[in-house]
N, C-alpha and C positions, 0 to 999 in steps of 0.2 A: 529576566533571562530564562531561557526554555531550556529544561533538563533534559527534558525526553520528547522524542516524538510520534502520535499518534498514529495507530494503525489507518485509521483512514486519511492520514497526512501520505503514508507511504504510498496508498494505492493514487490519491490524487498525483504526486510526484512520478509514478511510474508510467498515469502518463503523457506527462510532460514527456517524459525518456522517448518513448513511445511516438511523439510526435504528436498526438491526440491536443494539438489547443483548443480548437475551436470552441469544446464544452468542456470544461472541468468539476462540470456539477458531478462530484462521484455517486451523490445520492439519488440519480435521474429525478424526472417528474412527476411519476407516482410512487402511491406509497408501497406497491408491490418490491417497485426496485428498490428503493427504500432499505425495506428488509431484507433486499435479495444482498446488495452491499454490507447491510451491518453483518450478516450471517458470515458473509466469506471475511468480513475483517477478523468476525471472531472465532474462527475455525483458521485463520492464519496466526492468532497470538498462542493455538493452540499446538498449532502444528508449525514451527518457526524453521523455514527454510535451513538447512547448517552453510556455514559460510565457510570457504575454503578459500585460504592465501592464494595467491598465483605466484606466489616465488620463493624460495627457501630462503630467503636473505627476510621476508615478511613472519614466517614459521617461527 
């Protein structure tokens, strides 16, 4: 059972959201994109979006 889930789990999921099936490779096919990916995962675990309810009955 999975406790947590990884930041490149998010980006591949967002985009699903996104409508993006066709490729899901988040890692593209060189090793440039590669690190251009790891870089924004870990410059997003750094900088974590702040999440705000949408309803005072959630607050």
């Amino acid at each position: 059972m999975m406790s947590h889930i990884s930041q490149m789990m998010v980006q591949r999921c967002n985009k699903i959201l996104k409508g993006e099936t066709e490729n899901l490779d988040i890692l593209g096919s060189t090793v440039e994109s590669a690190i251009r990916v790891t870089e924004q995962a870990l410059y997003d675990l750094d900088h974590p979006k702040a999440y705000v309810p949408k309803s005072i009955e959630v607050q």
